[in-house]
C-alpha positions in Angstrom: 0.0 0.0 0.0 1.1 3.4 -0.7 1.9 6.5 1.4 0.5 9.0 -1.5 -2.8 8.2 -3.1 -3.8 10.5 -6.2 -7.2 10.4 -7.2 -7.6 12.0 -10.5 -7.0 13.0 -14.4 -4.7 11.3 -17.0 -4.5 13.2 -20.6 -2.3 13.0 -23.9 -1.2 16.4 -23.9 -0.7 18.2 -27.7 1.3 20.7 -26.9 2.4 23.8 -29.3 4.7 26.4 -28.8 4.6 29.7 -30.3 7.0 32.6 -31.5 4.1 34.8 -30.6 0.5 34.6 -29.3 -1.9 34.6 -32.8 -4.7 37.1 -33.2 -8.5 36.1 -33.6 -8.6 34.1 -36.9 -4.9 33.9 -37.6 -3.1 31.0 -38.0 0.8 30.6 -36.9 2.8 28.1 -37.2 4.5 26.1 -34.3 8.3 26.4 -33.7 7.9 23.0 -31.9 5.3 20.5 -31.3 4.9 17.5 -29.0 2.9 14.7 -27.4 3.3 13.2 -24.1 1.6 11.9 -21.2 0.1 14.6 -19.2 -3.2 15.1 -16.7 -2.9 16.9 -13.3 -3.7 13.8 -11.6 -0.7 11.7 -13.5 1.5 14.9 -13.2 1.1 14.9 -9.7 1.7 11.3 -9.1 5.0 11.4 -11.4 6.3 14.4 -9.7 5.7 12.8 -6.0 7.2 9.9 -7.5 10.3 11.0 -8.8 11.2 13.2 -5.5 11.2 9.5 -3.5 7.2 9.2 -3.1 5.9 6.0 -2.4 2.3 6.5 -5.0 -0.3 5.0 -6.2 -2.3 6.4 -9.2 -5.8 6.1 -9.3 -7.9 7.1 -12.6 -9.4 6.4 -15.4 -8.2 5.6 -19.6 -9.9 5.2 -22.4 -9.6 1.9 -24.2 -7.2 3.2 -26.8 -3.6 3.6 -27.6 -3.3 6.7 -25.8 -4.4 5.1 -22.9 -2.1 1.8 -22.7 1.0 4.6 -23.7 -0.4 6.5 -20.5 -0.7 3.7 -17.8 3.0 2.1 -19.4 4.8 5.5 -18.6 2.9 5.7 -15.2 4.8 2.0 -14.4 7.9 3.4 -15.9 8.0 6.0 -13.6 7.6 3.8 -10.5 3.7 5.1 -10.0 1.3 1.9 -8.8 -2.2 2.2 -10.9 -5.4 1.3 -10.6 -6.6 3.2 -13.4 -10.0 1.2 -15.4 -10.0 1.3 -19.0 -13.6 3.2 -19.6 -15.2 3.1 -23.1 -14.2 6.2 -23.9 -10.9 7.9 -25.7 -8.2 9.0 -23.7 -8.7 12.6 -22.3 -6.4 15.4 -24.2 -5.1 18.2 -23.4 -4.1 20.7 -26.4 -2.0 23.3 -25.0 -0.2 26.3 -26.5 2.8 27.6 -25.0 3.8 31.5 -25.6 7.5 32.8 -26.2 7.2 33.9 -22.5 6.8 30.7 -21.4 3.0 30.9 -20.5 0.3 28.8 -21.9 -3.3 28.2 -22.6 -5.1 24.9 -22.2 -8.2 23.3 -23.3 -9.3 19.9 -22.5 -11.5 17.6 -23.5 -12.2 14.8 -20.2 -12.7 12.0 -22.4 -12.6 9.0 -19.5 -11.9 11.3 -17.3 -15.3 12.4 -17.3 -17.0 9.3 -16.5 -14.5 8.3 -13.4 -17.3 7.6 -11.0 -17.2 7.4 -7.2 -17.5 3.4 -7.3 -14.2 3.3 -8.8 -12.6 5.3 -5.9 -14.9 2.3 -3.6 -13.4 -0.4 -5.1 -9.8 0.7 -4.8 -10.7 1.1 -0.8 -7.8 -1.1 0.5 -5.2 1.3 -1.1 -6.0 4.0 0.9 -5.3 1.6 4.2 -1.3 3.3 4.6 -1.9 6.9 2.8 -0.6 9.4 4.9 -1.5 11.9 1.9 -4.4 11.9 -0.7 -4.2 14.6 -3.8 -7.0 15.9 -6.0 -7.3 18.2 -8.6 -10.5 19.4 -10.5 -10.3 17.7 -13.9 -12.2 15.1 -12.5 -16.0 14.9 -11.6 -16.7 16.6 -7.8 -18.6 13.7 -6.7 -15.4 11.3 -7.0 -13.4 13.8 -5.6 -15.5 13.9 -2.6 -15.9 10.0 -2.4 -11.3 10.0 -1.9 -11.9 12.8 0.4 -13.9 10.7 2.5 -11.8 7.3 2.5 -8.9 9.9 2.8 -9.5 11.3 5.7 -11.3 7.6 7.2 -7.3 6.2 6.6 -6.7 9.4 8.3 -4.4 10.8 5.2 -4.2 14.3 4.6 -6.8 15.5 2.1 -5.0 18.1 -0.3 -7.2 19.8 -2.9 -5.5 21.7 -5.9 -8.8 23.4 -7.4 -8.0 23.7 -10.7 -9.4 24.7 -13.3 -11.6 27.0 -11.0 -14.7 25.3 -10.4 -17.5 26.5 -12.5 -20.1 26.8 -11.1 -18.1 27.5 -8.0 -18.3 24.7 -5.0 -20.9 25.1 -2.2 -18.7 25.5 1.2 -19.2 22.2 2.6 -17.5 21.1 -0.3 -14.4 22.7 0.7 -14.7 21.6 4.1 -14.1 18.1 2.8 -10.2 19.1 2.2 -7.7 19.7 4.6 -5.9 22.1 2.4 -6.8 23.8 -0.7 -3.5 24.9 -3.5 -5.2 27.5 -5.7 -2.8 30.1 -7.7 -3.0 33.6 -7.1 -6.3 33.5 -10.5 -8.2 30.8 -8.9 -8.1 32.3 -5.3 -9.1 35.8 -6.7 -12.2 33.6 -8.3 -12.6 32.0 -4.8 -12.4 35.4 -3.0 -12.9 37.8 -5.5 -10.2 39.8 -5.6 -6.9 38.6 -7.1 -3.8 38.9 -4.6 -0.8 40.6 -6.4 1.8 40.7 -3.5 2.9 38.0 -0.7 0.9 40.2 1.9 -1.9 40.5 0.1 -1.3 36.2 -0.6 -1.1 35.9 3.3 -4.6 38.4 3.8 -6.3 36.2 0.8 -4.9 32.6 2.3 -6.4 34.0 5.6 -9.8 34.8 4.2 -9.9 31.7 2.5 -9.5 29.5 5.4 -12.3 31.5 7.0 -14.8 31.0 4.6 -13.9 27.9 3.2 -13.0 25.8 6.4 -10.1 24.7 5.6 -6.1 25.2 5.3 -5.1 27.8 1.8 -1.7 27.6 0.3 -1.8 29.9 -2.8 0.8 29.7 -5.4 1.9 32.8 -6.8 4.7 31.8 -9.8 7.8 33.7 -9.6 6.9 35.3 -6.4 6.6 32.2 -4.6 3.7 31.1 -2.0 1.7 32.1 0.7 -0.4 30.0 3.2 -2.6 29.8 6.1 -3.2 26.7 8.0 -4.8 26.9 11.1 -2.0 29.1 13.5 0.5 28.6 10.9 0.8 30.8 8.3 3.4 32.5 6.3 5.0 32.7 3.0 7.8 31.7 0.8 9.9 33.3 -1.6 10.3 31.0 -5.1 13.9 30.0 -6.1 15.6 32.5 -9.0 15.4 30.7 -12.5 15.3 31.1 -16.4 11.5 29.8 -16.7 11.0 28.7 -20.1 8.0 27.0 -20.0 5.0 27.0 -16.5 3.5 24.2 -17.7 2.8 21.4 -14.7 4.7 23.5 -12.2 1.9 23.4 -10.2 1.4 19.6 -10.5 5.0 19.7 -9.6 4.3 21.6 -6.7 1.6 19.7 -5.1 3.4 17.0 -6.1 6.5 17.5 -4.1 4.4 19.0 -1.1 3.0 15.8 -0.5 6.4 13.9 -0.4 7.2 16.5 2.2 4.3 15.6 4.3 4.3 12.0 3.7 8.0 12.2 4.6 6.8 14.1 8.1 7.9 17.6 7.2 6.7 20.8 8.7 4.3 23.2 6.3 6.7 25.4 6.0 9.6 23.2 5.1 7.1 20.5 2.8 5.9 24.1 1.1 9.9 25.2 0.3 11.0 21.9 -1.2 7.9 22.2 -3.5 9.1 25.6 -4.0 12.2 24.4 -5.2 10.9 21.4 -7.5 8.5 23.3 -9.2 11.1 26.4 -10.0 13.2 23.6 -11.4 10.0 22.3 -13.6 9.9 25.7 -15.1 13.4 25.5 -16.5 12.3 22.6 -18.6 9.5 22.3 -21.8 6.5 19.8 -21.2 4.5 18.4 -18.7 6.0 14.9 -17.6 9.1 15.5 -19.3 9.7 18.6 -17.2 9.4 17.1 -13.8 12.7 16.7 -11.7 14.0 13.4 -9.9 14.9 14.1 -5.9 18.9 14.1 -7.5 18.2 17.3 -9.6 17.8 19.6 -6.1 20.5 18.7 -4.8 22.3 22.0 -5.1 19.5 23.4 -6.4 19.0 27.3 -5.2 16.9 27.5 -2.0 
C-alpha cells in the first residue's frame, strides 16, 4: 500500500509552442510541437514519484492507444495504478505555449469524465497506509468527494488543488471536505474575489480563504513564490531565481512535491519550500511529464 494516493485525471497532452500569441482568426505556425503523457492527476503522481514518493495512481483511460501509452509510462516511472479502461478515448489536453513561457489549455475529459465514485470504492484497501491523498479538479466533484472521505477515514491528509476553478463555484461544505486547498493567485481571486498581487496581500487572501472555506489555503503565486494559512500557521515563501522557459505542470510539480514533504513528516513550512524548489526547477524545462525533476536534480539546487 502506498503513502501518496492521487485520485484523478490522466490526458495526452498536444502541446504547441509559439514565436508569438496569434490574433482572432490567424493562424501561426509552431516552432515546436509535441505529445506526451500529461493530466494533473498523472503529473502529480509522477512528480511525487520521482522526488522519492511512495504512489499510487488512481484514474481512469480510455480503451485506446493513448491510454495503454499513459498507464506504461505511469509503471515506468515507478507510479502503482489502478486506473479502469472506460469506453471512452483518452482525455487530451491541447495546449499552447507563448514565447514567454505561459500557456493556454483546453481539455476535452474523455474517460476522465465518466471516473465515477464506485471506482474510488473499489480501490478502498489502497487508501489503508496513505498518509497523503491529492486531488485536482479535472475530474468529476462527486469522486473527488468520495477520496476525500476514504482519505481522511485512513486518516491521510486530504490536499485539494482546485483547478481549473470550479464552474459553477463549490458550495462551502464542499471545501470543508479538504484539509488544504492549492489554488494560484487566479483561482483564489475567483474563490475570494479579488486577485492577490503581493505575498501580503497572498497571506490576507490565504487567511480569508480559510475563514470562509474551512479549511487550510496555500496559494501559489509563480515567480513570487507562496503564501499560506493553516490553522496558527501561516506565512509565505519566496520561489527560487530561475530562467523559466516553459510553466506548464509546475503546479502539478508543486503539489506533487508537497506531498512527499508531508508523507515524509515535514513541517508546512519546510514541505511548502522543497515544493518551492521542485517546481522552479520544472519551469526551467518544456513539457509536462518531461519537465518534472528526480529528488537528484535539487541537490544544489537554489533555495
Amino acid at each position: 500500500m502506498s503513502e501518496i494516493i492521487v485520485v484523478g485525471s490522466v490526458n495526452i497532452d498536444m502541446t504547441c509552442y509559439l514565436a508569438r500569441w496569434p490574433s482572432v482568426g490567424e493562424t501561426v505556425t509552431a516552432v515546436k510541437s509535441t505529445s506526451s503523457l500529461g493530466g494533473k492527476g498523472a503529473n502529480q503522481a509522477v512528480a511525487a514519484a520521482r522526488l522519492g514518493g511512495d504512489v499510487c495512481f488512481i484514474g481512469a483511460v480510455g480503451a485506446d492507444g493513448f491510454g495503454r501509452g499513459a498507464l506504461e509510462t505511469l509503471k515506468a516511472n515507478a507510479v502503482a495504478t489502478t486506473a479502469e479502461e472506460i469506453g471512452q478515448h483518452t482525455g487530451m489536453a491541447f495546449i499552447d505555449v507563448g514565447p514567454d513561457g505561459r500557456n493556454i489549455i483546453r481539455l476535452q475529459a474523455g474517460a476522465n469524465g465518466l471516473l465515477s465514485a464506485q471506482t474510488v470504492e473499489r480501490s478502498a484497501a489502497q487508501f489503508r497506509s496513505a498518509k497523503v491523498l491529492l486531488l485536482q479538479n479535472e475530474i468529476g466533484i462527486e469522486v473527488s468527494l468520495a477520496a476525500a472521505r476514504a482519505g481522511r477515514a485512513a486518516g491521510a491528509l486530504v490536499i485539494m488543488d482546485p483547478a481549473p476553478a470550479p464552474v459553477p463555484m463549490w458550495p462551502a461544505e464542499h471545501f470543508r471536505a479538504f484539509d488544504l486547498i492549492t489554488p494560484n493567485a487566479t483561482e483564489a481571486g475567483v474563490l475570494l474575489g479579488q486577485t492577490p498581487e503581493t505575498l501580503q496581500q497572498g497571506i490576507a487572501a490565504a487567511r480569508a480563504l480559510e475563514t470562509s472555506l474551512g479549511c487550510g489555503v496555500i496559494i501559489t503565486m509563480g515567480e513570487l513564490g507562496a503564501a499560506w494559512s493553516f490553522g496558527a500557521f501561516s506565512g509565505t515563501s519566496v520561489c527560487p531565481k530561475v530562467d523559466a522557459i516553459d510553466t506548464v505542470a509546475a503546479g502539478d510539480c508543486f503539489n506533487g512535491a508537497l506531498a512527499v514533504g508531508l508523507a515524509k513528516g515535514a513541517a508546512l513550512d519546510a514541505a511548502i519550500a522543497f515544493a518551492m524548489r521542485a517546481a522552479g526547477i520544472a519551469t526551467t524545462r518544456r513539457g509536462a511529464i518531461d519537465s518534472l525533476p528526480y529528488l537528484t536534480d535539487l541537490d544544489g539546487a537554489e533555495a
